[in-house]
C-alpha positions in Angstrom: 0.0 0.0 0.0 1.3 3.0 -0.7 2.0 5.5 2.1 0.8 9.3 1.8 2.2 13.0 3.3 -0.3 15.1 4.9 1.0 18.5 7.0 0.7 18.0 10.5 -1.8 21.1 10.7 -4.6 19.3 8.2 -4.5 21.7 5.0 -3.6 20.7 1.6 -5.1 16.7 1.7 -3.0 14.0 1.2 0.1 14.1 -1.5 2.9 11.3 -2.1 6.5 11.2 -0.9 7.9 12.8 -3.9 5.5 16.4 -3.4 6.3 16.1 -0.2 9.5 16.2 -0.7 9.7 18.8 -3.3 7.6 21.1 -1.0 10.0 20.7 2.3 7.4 23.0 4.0 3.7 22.7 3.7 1.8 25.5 2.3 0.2 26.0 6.0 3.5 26.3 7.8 3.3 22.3 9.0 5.7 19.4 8.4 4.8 16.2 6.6 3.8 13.6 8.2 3.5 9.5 6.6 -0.4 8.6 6.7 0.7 5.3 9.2 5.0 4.5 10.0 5.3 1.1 8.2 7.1 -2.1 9.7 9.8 -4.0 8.5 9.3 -6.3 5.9 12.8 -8.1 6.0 13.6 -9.9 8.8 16.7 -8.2 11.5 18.5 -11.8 10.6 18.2 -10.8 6.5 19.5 -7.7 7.3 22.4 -8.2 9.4 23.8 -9.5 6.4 23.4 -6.4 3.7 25.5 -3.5 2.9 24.7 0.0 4.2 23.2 0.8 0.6 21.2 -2.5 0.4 19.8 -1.8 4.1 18.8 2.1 3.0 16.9 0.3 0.0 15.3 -1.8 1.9 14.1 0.9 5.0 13.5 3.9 2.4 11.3 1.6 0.0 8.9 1.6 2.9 8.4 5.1 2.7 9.1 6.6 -0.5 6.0 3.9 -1.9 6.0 6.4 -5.2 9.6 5.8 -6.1 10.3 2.6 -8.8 12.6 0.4 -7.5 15.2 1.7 -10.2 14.6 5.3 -9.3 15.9 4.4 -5.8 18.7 2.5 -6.0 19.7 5.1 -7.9 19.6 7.7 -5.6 21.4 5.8 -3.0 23.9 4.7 -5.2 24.4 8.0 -5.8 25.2 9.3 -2.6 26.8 6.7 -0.7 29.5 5.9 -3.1 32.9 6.7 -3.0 32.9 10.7 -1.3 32.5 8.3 2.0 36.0 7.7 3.4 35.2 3.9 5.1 33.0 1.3 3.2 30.4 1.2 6.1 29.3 4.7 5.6 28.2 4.5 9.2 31.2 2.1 11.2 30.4 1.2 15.2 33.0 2.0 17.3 32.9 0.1 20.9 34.3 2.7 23.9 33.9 3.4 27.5 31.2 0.7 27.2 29.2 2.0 24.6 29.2 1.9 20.8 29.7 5.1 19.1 27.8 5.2 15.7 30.3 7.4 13.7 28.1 9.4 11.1 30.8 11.6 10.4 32.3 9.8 7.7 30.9 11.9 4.2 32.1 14.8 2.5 31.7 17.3 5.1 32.6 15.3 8.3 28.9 15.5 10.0 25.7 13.4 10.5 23.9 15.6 7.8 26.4 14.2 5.0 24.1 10.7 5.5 20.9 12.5 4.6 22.3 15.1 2.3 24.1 13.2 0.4 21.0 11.7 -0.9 18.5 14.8 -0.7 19.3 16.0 -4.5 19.1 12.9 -5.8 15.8 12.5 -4.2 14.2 15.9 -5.0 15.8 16.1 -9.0 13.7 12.6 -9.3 10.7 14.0 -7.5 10.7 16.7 -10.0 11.1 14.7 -12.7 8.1 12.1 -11.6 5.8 15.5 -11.1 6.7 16.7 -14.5 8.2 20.1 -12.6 10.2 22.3 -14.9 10.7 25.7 -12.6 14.4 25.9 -10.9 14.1 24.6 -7.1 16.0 27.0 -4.9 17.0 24.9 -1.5 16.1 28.1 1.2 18.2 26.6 4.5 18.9 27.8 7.7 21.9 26.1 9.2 23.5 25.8 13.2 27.1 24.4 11.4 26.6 21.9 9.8 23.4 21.0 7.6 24.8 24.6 5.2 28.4 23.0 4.2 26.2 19.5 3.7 23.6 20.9 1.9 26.2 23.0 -0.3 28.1 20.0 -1.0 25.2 18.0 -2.2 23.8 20.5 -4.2 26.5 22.3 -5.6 26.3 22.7 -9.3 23.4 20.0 -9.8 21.6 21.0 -13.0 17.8 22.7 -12.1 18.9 23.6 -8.2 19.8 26.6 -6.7 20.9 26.7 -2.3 20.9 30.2 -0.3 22.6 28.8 3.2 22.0 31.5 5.7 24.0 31.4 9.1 24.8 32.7 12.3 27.4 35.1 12.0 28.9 34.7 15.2 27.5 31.1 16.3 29.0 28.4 14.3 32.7 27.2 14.7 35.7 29.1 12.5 36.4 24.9 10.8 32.1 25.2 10.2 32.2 28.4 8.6 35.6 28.4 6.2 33.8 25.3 5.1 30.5 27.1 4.3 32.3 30.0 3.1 34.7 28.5 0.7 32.0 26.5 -1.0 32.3 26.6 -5.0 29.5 26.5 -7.7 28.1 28.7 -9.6 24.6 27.8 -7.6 25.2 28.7 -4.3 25.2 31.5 -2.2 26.4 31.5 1.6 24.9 34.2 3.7 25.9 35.3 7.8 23.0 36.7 9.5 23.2 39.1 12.7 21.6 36.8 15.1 21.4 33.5 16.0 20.3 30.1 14.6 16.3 30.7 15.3 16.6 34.2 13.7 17.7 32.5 10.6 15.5 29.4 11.1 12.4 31.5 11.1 12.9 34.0 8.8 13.4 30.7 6.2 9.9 29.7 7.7 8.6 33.4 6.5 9.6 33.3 3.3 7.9 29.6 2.5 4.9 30.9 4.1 5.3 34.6 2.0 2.5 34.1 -0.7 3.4 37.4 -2.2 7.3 36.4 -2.6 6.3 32.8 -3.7 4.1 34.4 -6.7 7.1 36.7 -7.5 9.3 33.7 -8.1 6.8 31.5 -9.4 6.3 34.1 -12.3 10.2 33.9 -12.7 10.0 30.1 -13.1 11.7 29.4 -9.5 10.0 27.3 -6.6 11.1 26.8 -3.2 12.2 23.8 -1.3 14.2 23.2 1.8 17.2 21.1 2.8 16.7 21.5 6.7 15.2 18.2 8.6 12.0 19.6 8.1 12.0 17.5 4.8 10.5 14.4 4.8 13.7 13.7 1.9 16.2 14.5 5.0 14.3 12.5 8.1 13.4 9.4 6.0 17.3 8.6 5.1 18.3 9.3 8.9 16.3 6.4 9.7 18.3 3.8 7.9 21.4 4.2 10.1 20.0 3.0 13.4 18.5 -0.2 11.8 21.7 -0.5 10.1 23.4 -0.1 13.5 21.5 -2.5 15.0 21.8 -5.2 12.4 25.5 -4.8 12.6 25.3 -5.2 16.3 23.8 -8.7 15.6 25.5 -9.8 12.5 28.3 -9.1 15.0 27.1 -11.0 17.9 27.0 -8.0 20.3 23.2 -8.4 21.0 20.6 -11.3 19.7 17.6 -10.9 17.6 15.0 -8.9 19.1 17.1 -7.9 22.2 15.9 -3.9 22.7 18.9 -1.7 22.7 19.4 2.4 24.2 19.9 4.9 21.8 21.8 7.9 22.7 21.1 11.5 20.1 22.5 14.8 20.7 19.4 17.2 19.7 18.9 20.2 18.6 16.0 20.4 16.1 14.7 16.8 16.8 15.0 15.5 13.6 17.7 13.2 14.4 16.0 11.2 17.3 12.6 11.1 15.6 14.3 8.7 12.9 15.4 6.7 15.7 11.8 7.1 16.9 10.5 6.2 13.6 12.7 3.2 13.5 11.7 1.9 16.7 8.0 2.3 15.6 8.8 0.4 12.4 9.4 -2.7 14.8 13.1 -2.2 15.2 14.1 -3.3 18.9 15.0 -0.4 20.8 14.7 0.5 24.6 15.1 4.3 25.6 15.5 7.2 23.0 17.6 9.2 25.7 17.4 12.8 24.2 21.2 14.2 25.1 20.7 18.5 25.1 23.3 21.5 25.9 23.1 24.3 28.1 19.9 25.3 25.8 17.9 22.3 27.2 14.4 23.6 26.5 14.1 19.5 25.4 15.1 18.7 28.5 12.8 20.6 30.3 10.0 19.7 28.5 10.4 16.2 28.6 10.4 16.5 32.8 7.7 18.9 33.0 5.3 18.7 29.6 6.2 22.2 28.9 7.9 23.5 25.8 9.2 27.1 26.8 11.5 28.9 24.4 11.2 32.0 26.4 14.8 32.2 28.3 18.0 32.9 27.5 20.3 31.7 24.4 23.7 30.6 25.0 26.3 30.1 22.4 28.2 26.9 23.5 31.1 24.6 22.0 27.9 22.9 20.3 26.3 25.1 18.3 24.3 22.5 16.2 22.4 22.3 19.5 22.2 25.9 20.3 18.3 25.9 19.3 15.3 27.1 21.3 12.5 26.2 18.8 12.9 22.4 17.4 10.7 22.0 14.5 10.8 18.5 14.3 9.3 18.2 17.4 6.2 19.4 16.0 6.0 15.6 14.1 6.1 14.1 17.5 3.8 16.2 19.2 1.2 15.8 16.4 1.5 11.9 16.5 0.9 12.4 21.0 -1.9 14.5 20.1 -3.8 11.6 18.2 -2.7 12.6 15.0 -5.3 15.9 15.5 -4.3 18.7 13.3 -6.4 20.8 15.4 -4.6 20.0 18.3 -1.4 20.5 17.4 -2.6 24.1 15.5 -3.5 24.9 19.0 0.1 24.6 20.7 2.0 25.5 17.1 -0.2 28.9 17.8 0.7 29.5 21.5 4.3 28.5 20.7 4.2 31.5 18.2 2.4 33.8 20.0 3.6 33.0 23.6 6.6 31.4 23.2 5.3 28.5 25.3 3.2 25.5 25.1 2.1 22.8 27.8 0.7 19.3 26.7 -1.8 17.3 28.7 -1.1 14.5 31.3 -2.7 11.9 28.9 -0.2 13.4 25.9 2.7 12.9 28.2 2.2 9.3 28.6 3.0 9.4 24.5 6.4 10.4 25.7 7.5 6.9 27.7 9.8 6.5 25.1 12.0 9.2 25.4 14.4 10.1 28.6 15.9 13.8 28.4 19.1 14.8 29.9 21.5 17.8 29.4 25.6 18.9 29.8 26.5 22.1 30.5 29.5 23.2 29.3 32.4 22.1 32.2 30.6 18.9 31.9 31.0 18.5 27.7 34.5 19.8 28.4 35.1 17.2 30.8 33.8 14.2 29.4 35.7 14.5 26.3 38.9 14.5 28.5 38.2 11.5 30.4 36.9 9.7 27.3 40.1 9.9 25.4 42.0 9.3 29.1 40.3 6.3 29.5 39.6 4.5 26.6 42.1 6.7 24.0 39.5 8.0 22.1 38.4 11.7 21.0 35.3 12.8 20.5 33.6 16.0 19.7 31.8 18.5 21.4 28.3 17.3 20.7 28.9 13.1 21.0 30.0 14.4 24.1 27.1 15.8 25.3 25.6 12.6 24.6 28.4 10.3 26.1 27.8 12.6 29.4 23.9 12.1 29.4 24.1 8.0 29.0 26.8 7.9 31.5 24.7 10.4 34.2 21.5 8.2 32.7 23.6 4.4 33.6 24.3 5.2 36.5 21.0 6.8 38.0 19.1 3.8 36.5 21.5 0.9 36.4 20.4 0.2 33.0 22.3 -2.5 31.3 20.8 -2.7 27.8 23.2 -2.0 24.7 23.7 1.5 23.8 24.3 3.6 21.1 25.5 6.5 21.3 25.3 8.8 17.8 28.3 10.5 16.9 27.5 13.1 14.8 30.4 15.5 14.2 34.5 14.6 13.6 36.5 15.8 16.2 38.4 17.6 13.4 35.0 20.0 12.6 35.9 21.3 16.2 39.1 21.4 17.0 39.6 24.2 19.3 37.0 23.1 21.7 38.3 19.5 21.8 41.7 19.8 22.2 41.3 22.9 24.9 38.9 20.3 26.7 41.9 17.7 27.0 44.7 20.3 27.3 44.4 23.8 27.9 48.0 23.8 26.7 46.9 23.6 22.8 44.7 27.0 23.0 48.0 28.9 22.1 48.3 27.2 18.5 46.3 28.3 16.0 43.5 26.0 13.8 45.3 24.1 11.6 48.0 23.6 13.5 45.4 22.0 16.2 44.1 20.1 13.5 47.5 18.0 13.1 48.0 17.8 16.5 44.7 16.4 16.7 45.4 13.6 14.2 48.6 12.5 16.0 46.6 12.3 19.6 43.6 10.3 17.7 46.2 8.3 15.7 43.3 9.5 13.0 44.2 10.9 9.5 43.0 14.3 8.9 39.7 14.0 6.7 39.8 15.4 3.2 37.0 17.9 4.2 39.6 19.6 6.6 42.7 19.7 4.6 40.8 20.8 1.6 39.8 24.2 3.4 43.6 24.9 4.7 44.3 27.3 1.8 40.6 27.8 -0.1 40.1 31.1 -0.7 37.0 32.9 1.0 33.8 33.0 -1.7 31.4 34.1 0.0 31.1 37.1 2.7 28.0 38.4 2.4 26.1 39.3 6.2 22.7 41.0 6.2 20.5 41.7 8.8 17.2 39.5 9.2 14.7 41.6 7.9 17.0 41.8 4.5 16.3 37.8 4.1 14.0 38.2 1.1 16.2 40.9 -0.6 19.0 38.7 -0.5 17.3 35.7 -2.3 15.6 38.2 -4.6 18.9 39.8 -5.7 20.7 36.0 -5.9 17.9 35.0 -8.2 17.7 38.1 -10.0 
């Protein structure tokens, strides 16, 4: 049966997974949403034995029901080829008694390289299934890293444009010279003055701006997004945590149908809600522990059933977690609130107008699966030192934030169960804050310099997306204030 997208706040009817994905945003300001999550239909045995690609085929089938079987081996033979620098795309790595999922290993050394890799390839065949002929311009808003993954995937692909807009001061120097130094003659890299929600909802603004949408439309252009708020980006996320698991037992680490813990440093949600989707697919897992940063407005929801964005931002060694507003969350709460577009409108609107929303007591039970936890900053720093003391291994900023919350989360429980922890970033993508966090001593040497040093500690080769950016000449320098959003893209587009 084929599986339909409908937004989570009820306009628009039903479309299939390739309008979904060509959309990104529905018209209303919602997120799409699959009509049911389907299950398995290959056993955890069957796929213990397949390669990465063979195991994406088999979980993305299930979802994308109006993409040929030829159209989507395609696509992931496409993107998880050869710009991956290990032949697992997505290798376990057992430490401190966990096992690290390293997503880390594409083109631009973070998670969003396992989605974005494949998101053109996805959205040029949409287009072509839908008989679409405008020019899709990818409109993102990026915290570090889904810009430089975005810009990587879609650089110079025939029919795309990508406007990447930023946080001037709120990403890492490695996550901006990477951003910045992008080539192709499609893309344009943009530093906003404020922070990552500034930039995340004046994106929102211009998909919902009918006026600006006619403009372009007359222009033959069309807008689509990149950010996890595309069905494209969350359904590929959720083929590395069955793949994890069915490397777990191929391995003989677990056996089949033993429920393991899975560990996600969040930000805007979209990560854990394909390890959410997994689980409800039938795959065996435990606890989704939800790992946050000093901006732990996850955290604090998940104790108290209140989401409140109204406090103070802090910029932290992080920054892909430095978020106040997670939109993917909104998938989530519309599934707890009985799949009720009305519902969710409801808390969507007080979000927007208060800044706040609180969910019922029978809503909350929705949550069971989910445990929330958070490192502040000494902590992050911390943990990465006494990871790479103990067990010899360096981590970055954000997996550490998640190592801290399973460790904190072990020992209050005393649960046993298996656990993965996702790794999403290199090391290398944040040097400075890593190699500060196990010596202060290194602060006095500047980036690169760090960034060998770092290789000889980890006994790790520097990645190709590091050494690439040593010398690249700046492209892009362009800052504009938020309300100059739509200028920008109109002047770009010309």
């Amino acid at each position: 049966m084929n599986i339909m997208y409908s937004s989570t706040r009820g306009h628009g009817g039903k479309i299939t997974a390739s309008q979904a994905i060509l959309k990104g945003l529905a018209e209303d300001g919602g997120l799409f949403v699959p009509d049911r999550i389907p299950e398995l239909d290959v056993s955890l045995g069957d796929l213990s034995k397949m390669s990465y690609r063979q195991v994406a085929y088999e979980v993305m089938k299930l979802f994308l029901t109006d993409f040929t079987k030829e159209e989507l081996k395609t696509c992931i033979d496409r993107a998880y080829d050869s710009k991956f620098d290990v032949p697992e795309i997505a290798p376990l790595k057992y430490a401190d008694g966990a096992y690290y999922l390293e997503l880390f290993h594409g083109a631009t050394i973070a998670f969003k390289d396992m989605a974005l890799s494949i998101l053109p390839h996805l959205m040029i065949t949409s287009a072509r299934k839908n008989d679409i002929k405008d020019e899709i311009v990818i409109l993102t808003a990026t915290s570090g890293d889904t810009g430089k993954a975005a810009l990587a995937g879609f650089a110079d692909v025939a029919g795309t444009r990508i406007i990447v807009f930023y946080p001037k001061n709120g990403v890492s120097p490695i996550q901006e010279k990477q951003m910045v130094t992008q080539k192709g003659a499609n893309t344009l890299v943009v530093g906003i003055k404020g922070n990552f929600d500034d930039a995340q909802t004046g994106v929102k603004k211009m998909f919902g701006d009918k006026e600006l949408e006619k403009e372009l439309g007359e222009k033959g252009f069309r807008f689509s997004s990149a950010n996890s708020i595309n069905i494209g980006r969350l359904v590929p996320q959720i083929v590395y945590y069955v793949y994890s698991y069915a490397q777990l037992l191929k391995d003989g680490k677990i056996k089949d149908g033993e429920a393991i813990n899975i560990v996600v440093p969040t930000g805007n949600f979209g990560n854990i809600l394909a390890a959410f989707y997994a689980k409800n697919m039938g795959l065996p897992v435990a606890k989704l522990i939800c790992a946050s940063n000093t901006n732990k407005v996850l955290y604090d929801f998940f104790e108290s059933g209140d989401y409140d964005r109204n406090r103070e931002f802090h910029l932290t060694s992080s920054p892909s977690m430095d978020i106040l507003i997670s939109s993917n969350l909104e998938r989530l709460i519309y599934r707890i609130a009985g799949n009720d577009p009305a519902r969710n409108n409801e808390l969507m609107a007080d979000l927007s107008s208060k800044g706040v929303y609180s969910i019922t007591d029978e809503e909350r039970k929705g949550l069971k699966d989910f445990y929330g936890g958070f490192a502040d900053e000494k902590e992050t720093a911390e943990e990465i030192a006494r990871v790479y003391k103990d067990c010899g291994y360096v981590i970055d900023t954000h997996t550490a934030v998640a190592s801290y919350v399973y460790r904190k989360y072990a020992e209050k429980t005393g649960d046993k169960a298996v656990t993965v922890i996702a790794s999403t970033a290199s090391p290398f993508k944040f040097t400075r804050s890593v190699m500060n966090a196990i010596d202060p001593k290194y602060d006095a040497m500047d980036d690169f310099a760090l960034v060998d040093e770092l290789s000889k500690i980890a006994k790790v080769k520097v990645p190709n997306a590091v050494e690439e950016i040593r010398s690249a000449p700046v492209i892009h320098d362009h800052v504009c204030e938020i309300n100059e959003m739509p200028n920008v893209v109109r002047n770009f587009l010309k």
